[in-house]
Kinemage of the C-alpha trace (Angstrom):
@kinemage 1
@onewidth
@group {chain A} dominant
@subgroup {mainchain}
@vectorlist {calphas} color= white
{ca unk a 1} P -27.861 -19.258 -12.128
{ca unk a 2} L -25.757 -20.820 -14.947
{ca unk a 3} L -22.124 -22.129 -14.241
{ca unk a 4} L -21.023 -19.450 -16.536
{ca unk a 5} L -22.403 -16.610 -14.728
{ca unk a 6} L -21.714 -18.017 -11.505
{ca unk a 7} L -18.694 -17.969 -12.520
{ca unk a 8} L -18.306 -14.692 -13.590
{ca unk a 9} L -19.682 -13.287 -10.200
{ca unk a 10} L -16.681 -15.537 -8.403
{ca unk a 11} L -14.038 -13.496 -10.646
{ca unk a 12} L -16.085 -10.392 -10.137
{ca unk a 13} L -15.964 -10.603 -6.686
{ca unk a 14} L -12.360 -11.462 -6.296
{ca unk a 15} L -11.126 -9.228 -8.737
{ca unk a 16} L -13.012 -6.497 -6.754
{ca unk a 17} L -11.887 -7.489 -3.392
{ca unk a 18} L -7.951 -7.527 -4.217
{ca unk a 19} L -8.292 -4.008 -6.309
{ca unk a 20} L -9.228 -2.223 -3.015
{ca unk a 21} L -6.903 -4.385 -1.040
{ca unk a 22} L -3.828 -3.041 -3.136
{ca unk a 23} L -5.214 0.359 -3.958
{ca unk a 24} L -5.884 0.717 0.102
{ca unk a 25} L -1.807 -0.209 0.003
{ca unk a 26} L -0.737 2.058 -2.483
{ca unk a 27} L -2.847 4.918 -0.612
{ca unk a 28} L -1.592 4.294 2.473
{ca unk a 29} L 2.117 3.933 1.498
{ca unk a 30} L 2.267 6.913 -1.013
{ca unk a 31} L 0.266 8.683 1.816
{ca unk a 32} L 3.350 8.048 4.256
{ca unk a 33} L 0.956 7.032 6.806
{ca unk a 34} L 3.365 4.925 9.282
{ca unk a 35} L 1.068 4.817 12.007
{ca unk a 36} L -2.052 3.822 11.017
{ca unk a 37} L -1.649 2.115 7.479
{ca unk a 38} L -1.622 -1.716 8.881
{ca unk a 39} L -4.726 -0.873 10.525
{ca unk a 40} L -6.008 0.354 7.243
{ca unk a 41} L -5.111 -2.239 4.917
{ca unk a 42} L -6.162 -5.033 7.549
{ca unk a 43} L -9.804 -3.290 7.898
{ca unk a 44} L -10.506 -3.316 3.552
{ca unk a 45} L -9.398 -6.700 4.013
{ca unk a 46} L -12.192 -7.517 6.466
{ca unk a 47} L -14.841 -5.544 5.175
{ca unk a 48} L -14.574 -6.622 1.542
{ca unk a 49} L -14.082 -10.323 3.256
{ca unk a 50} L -17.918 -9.822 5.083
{ca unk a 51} L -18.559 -8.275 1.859
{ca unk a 52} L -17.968 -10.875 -0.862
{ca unk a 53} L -17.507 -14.145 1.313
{ca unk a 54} L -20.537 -15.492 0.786
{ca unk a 55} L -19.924 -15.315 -3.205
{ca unk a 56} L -16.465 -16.339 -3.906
{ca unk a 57} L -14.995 -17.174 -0.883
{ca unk a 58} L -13.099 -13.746 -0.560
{ca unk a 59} L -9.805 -15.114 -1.241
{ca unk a 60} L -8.220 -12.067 -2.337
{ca unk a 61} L -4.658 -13.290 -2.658
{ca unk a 62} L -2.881 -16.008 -4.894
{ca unk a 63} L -1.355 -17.816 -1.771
{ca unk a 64} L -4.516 -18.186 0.262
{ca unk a 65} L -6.345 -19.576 -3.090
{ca unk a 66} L -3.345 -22.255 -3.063
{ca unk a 67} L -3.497 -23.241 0.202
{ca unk a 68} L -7.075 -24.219 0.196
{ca unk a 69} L -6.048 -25.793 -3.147
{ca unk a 70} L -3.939 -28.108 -1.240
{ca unk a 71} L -5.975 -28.461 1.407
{ca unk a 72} L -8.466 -30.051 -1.023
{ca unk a 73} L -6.224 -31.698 -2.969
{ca unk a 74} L -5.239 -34.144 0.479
{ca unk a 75} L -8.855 -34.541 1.080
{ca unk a 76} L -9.759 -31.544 3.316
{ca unk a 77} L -12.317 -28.874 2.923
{ca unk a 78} L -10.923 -25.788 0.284
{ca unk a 79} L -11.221 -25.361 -3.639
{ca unk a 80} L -10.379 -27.751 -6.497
{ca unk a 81} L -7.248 -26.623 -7.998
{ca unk a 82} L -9.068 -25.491 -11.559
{ca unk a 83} L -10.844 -22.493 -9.099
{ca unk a 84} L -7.285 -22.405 -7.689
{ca unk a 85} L -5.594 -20.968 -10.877
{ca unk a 86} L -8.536 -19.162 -12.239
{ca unk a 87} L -8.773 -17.439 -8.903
{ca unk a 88} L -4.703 -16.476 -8.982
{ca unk a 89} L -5.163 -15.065 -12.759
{ca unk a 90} L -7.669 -12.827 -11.731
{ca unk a 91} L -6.185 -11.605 -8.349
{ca unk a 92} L -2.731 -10.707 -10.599
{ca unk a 93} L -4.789 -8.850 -12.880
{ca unk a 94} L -6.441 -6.646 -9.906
{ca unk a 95} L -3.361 -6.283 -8.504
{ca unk a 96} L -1.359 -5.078 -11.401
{ca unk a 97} L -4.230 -2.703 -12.584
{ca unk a 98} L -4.735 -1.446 -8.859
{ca unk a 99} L -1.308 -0.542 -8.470
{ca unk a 100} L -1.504 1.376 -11.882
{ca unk a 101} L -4.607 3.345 -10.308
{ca unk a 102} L -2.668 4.451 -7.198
{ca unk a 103} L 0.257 5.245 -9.394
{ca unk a 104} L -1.438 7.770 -11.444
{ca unk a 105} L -3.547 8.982 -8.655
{ca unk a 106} L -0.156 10.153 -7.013
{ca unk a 107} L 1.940 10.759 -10.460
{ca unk a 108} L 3.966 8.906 -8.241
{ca unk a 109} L 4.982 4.366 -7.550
{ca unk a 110} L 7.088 3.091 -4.786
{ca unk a 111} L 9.455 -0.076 -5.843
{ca unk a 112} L 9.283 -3.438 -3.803
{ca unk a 113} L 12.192 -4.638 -1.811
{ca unk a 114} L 13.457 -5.329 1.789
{ca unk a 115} L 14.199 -2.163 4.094
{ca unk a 116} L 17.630 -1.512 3.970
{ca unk a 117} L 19.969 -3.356 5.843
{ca unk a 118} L 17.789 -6.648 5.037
{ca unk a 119} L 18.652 -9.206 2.970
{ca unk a 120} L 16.386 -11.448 0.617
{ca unk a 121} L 16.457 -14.529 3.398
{ca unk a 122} L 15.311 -12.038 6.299
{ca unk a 123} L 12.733 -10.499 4.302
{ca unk a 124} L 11.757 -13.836 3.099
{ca unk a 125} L 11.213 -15.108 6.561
{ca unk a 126} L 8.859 -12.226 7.092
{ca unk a 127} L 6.859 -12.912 4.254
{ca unk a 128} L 7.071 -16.705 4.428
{ca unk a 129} L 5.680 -16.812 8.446
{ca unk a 130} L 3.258 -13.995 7.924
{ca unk a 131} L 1.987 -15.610 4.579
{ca unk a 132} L 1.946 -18.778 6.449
{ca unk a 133} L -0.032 -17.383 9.560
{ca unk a 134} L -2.525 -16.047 7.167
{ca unk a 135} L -3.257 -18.427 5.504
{ca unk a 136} L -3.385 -21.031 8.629
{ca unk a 137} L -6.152 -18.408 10.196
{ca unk a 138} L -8.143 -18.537 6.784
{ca unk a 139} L -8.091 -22.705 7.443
{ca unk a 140} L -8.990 -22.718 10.689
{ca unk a 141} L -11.627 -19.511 10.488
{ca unk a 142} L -13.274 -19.972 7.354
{ca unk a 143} L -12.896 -23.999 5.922
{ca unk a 144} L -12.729 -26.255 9.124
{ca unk a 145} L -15.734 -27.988 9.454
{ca unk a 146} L -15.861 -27.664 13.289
{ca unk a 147} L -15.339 -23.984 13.389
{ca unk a 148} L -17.778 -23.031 10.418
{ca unk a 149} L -19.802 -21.192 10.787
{ca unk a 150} L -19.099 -18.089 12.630
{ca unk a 151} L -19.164 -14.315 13.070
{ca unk a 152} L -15.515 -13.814 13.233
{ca unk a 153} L -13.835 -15.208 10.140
{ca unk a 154} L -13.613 -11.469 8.729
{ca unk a 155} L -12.042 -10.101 11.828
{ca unk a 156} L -9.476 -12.544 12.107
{ca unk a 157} L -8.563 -12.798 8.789
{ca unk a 158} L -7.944 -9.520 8.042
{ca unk a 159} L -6.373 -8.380 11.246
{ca unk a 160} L -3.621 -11.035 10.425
{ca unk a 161} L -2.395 -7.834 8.853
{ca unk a 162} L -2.136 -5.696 12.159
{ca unk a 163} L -0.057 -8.182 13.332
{ca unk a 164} L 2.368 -8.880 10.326
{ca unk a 165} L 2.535 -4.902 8.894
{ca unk a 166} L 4.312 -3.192 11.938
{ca unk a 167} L 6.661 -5.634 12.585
{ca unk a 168} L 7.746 -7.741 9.645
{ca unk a 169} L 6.880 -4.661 7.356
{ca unk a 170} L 9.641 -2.883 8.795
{ca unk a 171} L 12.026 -5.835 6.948
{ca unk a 172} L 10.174 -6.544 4.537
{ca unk a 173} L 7.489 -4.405 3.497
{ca unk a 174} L 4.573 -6.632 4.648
{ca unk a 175} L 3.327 -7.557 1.186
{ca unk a 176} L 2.231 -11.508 2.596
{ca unk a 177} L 0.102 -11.360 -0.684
{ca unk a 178} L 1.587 -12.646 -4.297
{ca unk a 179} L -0.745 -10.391 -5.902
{ca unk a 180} L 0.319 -7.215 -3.917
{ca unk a 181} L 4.344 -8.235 -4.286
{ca unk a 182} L 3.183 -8.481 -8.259
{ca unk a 183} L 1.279 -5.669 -8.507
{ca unk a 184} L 3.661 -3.034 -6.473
{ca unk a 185} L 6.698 -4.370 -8.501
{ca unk a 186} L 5.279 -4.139 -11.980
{ca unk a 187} L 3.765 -0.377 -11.006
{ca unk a 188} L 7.553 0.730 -10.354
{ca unk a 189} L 9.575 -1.541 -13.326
{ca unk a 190} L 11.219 1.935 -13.951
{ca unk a 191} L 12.767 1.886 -10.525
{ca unk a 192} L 13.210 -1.807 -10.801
{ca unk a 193} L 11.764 -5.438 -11.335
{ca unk a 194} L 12.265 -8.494 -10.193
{ca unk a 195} L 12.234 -9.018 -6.429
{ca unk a 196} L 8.584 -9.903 -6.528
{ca unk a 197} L 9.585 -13.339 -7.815
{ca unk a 198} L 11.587 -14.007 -4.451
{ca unk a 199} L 8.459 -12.812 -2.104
{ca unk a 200} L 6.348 -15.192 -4.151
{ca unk a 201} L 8.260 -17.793 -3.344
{ca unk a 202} L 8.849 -17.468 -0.119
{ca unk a 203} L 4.788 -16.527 0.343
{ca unk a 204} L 3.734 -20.018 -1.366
{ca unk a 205} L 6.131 -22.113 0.947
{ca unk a 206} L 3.872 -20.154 3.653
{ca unk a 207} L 1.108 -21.531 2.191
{ca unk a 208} L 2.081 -24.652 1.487
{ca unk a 209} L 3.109 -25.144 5.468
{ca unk a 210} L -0.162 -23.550 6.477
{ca unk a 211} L -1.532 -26.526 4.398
{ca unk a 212} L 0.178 -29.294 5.623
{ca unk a 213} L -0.109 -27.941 9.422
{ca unk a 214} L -4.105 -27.014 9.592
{ca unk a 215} L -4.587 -30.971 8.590
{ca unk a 216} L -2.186 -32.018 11.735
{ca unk a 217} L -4.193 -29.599 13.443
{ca unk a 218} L -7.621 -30.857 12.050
{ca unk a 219} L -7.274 -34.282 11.119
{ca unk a 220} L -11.027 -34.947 11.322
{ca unk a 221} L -11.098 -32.315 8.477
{ca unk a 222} L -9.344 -34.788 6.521
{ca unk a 223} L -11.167 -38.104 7.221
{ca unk a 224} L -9.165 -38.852 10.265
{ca unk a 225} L -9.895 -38.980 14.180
{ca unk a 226} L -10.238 -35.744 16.079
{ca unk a 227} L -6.755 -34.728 17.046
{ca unk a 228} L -5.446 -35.596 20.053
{ca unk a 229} L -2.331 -34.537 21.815
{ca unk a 230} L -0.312 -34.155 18.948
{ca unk a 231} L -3.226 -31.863 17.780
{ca unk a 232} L -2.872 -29.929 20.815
{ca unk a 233} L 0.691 -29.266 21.445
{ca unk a 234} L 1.054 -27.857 18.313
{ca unk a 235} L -1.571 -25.688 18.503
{ca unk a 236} L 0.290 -24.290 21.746
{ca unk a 237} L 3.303 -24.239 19.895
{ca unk a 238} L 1.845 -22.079 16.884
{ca unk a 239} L -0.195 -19.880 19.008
{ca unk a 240} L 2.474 -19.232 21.092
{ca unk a 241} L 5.620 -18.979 18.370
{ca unk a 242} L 3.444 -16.424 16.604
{ca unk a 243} L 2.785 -14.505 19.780
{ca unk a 244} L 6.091 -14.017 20.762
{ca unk a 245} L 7.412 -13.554 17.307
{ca unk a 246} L 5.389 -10.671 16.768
{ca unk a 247} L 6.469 -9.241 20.274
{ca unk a 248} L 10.351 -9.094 18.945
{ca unk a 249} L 9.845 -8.113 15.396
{ca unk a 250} L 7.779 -4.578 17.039
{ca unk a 251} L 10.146 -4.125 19.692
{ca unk a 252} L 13.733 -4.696 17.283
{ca unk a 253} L 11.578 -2.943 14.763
{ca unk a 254} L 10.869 0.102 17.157
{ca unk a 255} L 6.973 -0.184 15.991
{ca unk a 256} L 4.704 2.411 16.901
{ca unk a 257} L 1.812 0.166 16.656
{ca unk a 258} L 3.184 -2.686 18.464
{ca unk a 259} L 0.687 -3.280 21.658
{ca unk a 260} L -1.832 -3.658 19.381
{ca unk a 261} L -0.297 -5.213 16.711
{ca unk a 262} L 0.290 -7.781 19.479
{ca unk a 263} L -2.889 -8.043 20.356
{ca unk a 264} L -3.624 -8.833 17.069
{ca unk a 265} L -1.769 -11.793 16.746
{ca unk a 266} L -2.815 -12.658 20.060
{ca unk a 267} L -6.515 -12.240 18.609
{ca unk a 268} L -6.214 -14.331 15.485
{ca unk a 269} L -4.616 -17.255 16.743
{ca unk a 270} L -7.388 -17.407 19.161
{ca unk a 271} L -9.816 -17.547 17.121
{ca unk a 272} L -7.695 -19.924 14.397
{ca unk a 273} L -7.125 -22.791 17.602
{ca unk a 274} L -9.904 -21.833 19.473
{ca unk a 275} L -11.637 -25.160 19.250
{ca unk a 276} L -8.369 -27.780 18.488
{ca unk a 277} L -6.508 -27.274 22.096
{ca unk a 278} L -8.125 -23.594 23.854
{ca unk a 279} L -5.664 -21.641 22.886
{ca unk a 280} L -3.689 -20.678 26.081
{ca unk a 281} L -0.615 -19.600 24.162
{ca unk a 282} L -0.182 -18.877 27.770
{ca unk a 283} L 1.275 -20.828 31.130
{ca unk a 284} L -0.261 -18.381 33.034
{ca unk a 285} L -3.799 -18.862 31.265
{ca unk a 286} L -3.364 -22.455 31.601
{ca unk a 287} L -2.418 -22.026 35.222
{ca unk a 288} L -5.658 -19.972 35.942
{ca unk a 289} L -7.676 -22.742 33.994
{ca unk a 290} L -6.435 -25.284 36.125
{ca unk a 291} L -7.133 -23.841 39.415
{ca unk a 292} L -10.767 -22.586 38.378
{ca unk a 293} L -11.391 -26.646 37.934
{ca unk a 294} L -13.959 -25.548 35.069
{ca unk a 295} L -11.833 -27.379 32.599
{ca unk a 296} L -12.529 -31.185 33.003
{ca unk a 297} L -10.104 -31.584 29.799
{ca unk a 298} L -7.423 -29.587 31.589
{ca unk a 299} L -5.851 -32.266 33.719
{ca unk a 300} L -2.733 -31.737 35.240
{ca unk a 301} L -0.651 -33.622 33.228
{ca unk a 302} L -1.956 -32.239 30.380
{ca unk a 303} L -1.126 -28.905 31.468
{ca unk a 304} L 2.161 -29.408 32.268
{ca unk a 305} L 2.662 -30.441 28.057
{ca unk a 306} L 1.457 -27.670 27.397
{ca unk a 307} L 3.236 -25.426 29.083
{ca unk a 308} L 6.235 -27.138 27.508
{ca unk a 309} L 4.882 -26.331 23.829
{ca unk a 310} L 4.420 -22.746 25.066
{ca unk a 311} L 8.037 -22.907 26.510
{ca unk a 312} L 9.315 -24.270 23.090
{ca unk a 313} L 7.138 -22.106 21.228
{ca unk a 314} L 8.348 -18.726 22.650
{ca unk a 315} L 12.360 -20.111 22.476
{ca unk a 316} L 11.882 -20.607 18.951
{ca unk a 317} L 10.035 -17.306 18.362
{ca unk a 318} L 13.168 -15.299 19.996
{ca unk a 319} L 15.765 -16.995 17.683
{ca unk a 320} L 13.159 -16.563 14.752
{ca unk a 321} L 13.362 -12.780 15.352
{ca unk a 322} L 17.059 -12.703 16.259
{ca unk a 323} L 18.086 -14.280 12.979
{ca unk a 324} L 15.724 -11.673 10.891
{ca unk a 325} L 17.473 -8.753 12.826
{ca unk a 326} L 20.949 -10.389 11.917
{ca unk a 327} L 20.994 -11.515 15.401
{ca unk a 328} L 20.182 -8.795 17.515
{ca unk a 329} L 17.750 -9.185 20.353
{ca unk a 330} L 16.860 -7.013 23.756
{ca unk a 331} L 16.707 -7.559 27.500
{ca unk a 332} L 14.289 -8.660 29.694
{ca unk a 333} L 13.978 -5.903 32.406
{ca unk a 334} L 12.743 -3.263 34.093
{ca unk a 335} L 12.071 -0.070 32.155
{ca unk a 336} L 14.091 3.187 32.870
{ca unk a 337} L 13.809 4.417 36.432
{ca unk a 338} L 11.807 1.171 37.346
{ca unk a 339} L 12.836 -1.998 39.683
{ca unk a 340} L 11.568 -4.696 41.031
{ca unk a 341} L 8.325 -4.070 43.247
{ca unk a 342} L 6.632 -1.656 40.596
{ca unk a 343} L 7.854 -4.776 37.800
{ca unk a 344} L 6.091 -7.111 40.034
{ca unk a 345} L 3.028 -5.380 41.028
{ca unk a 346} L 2.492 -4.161 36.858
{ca unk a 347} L 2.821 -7.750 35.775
{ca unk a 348} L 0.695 -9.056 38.347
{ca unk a 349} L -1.914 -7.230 37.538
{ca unk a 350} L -2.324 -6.781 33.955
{ca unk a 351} L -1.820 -10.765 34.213
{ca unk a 352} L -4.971 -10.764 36.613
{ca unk a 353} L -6.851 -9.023 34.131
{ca unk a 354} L -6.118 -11.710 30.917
{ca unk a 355} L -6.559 -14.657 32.936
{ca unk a 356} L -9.521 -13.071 34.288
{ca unk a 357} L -11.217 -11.893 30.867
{ca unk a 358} L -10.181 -15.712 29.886
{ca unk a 359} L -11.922 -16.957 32.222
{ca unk a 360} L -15.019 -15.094 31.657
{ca unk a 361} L -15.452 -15.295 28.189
{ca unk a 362} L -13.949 -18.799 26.845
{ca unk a 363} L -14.420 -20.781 30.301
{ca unk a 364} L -17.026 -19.298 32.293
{ca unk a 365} L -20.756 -21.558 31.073
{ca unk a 366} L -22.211 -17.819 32.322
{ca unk a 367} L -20.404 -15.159 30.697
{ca unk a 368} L -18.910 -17.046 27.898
{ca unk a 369} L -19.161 -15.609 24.407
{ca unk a 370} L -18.772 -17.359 21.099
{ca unk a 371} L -18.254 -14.510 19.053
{ca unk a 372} L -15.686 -12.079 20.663
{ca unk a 373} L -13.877 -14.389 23.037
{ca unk a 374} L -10.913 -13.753 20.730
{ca unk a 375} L -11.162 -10.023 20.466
{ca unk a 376} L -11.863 -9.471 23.970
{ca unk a 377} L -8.622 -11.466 25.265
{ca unk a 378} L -6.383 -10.244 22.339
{ca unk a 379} L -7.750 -6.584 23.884
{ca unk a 380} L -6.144 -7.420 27.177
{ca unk a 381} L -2.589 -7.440 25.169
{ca unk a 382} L -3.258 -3.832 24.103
{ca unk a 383} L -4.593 -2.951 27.595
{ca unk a 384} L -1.780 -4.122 29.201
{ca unk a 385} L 0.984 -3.608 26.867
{ca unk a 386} L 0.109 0.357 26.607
{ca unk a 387} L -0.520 1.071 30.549
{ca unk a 388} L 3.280 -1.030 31.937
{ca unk a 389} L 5.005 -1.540 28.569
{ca unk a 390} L 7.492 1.692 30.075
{ca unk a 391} L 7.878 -0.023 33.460
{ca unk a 392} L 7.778 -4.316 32.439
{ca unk a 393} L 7.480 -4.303 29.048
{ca unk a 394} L 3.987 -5.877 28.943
{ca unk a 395} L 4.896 -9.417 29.043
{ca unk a 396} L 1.937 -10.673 30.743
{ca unk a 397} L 3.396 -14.362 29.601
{ca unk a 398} L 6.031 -16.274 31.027
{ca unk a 399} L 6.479 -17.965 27.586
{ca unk a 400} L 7.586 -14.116 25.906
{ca unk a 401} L 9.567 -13.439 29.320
{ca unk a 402} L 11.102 -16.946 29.019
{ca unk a 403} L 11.507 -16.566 24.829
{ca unk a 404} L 13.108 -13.139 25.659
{ca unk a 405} L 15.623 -14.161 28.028
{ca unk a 406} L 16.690 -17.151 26.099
């Protein structure tokens, strides 16, 4: 195959991949469908991603395309930056021209701005730490050397959306894609232009942190030693801050996805850290690794840092989603016509069950499974969260309990 038409099948690809990303968003919004849109838009995402990976690299979205720009650019795995803006130009076009389709399939356009009562800075939070976890997850899933390749990169790349649409959509719209933010705002110019210029700001600075933070996650990726502490504690940190993040923006946002959207974010950053420090995200998981002694890594004093990063992780998390909702936040406690005991016994067990499915599918040399470690303890968020949300609220985490009541 020539350059030329190698070439062409690259732009074909990724102009084909963002067109049904952004008419799937246009469909789903002009559809009104609240409840099961984010699960929509995340699943075209992952298909056309198993779909067209293995011929352009299923980018799909201008801040993604940047980020493994950079990535290259400081001597990590990613794309040189003349893909980079070739790649952009054609996602832009898509975008625009799918947002024209959905238009005149519904004689109808929707403009692009935060929900009301938000502000450019809280809807540029959304989009910048959404943008940002996406594009970390597309580092860690689908360029790092250690973690390629795999079955999962689809999955938890495109159900970054599950976890950013039902919470930080409710402030933002969820665009965490220049191309959709482009696309959705030129489609409506009669009602408007103009604040797709803020969300692609705010989405690059996402990608430009996702950047700088997958090499101090991964600095073997970039001609350094394998990361050591440093590496690991902010792993925790991430895992953790995104975790509990996504747990206040569904509950201030009264989400009726939020268990699973959760579970989602639970899922991803699994499989994103995975390899760098186990992703616990968890002192109760790390307190169950401990005690099985199946860890030889896990020492005690290690454990105890981590716990701290998970500690600091959730803390940070709470006042993230306290300054988006102008600082409101929400008590720790039991739900309506609840106390103590049935608290105690709910959390106990639905805990039992994570560390347990933990356990038996990242730490167990028996049961283990490489592929769906990350969906099968990300499940255990939408298990539990669903069956005691009414009576505990679900934490199943002392770092959320601890981020809440800070």
């Amino acid at each position: 195959m020539s350059i030329d038409s190698a070439l062409s099948a690259k732009c074909g690809a990724e102009f084909l991949g963002t067109f049904l990303l952004i008419f799937t968003v246009g469909c789903n919004v002009l559809s009104g469908n609240a409840i099961w849109g984010g699960v929509s838009i995340a699943s075209v995402l992952m298909v056309a991603i198993y779909a067209l990976g293995g011929i352009s690299g299923a980018n799909f979205n201008p801040a993604v395309s940047l980020a493994l720009g950079i990535s290259k650019a400081m001597g990590g795995p990613g794309l040189d930056m003349k893909s980079v803006g070739t790649y952009m130009g054609v996602q832009v076009v898509a975008g625009i021209i799918a947002a024209y389709c959905y238009a005149a399939l519904f004689w109808s356009s929707f403009n692009l701005s935060p929900a009301d009562g938000f502000g450019a800075l809280h809807a540029g939070l959304c989009e910048a730490v959404y943008t940002f976890m996406l594009c970390f997850v597309v580092l860690n899933v689908a360029a790092a050397r250690s973690a390629t390749p795999n079955q999962y990169y689809g999955l938890a790349i495109g159900f970054v959306i599950v976890a950013g649409a039902y919470g930080a959509g409710a402030v933002s719209g969820g665009c965490f894609n220049p191309a959709v933010a482009i696309g959705i705002d030129v489609s409506s110019a009669g009602l408007g232009f103009g604040w797709c210029i803020a969300y692609l700001v705010f989405e690059m600075i996402g990608a430009v942190l996702a950047a700088v933070l997958f090499k101090v996650v991964r600095p073997e990726d970039f001609g350094g030693e394998k990361g050591g502490p440093a590496a690991e504690m902010t792993s925790e940190f991430l895992g953790t801050f995104m975790l509990v993040l996504t747990v206040g923006l569904n509950v201030l946002g009264k989400s009726s996805g939020g268990a699973f959207s959760i579970a989602a974010a639970l899922m991803c950053m699994i499989y994103a850290l995975g390899n760098v420090s186990g992703a616990h995200f968890n002192p109760a998981v790390t307190t169950a690794i401990l005690a099985s002694r199946r860890c030889q890594d896990l020492t005690p004093a290690k454990a105890g840092m981590y716990m701290v990063s998970q500690l600091l992780g959730g803390i940070a998390a709470a006042f993230t989603y306290s300054t988006v909702y102008h600082g409101a936040s929400f008590k720790l406690g039991p739900g309506a016509g609840h106390g103590f005991a049935e608290v105690a016994i709910a959390e106990c067990v639905f805990t039992f069950v994570l560390c347990y499915v933990v356990l038996g599918v990242a730490v167990s040399t028996t049961t283990n499974n490489s592929t769906m470690f990350g969906l099968a303890i990300g499940s255990c968020v939408t298990v539990g969260g669903n069956a005691i949300g009414a009576i505990s609220g679900g934490s199943l985490n002392p770092a959320v309990s601890f981020g809440i009541a800070a």
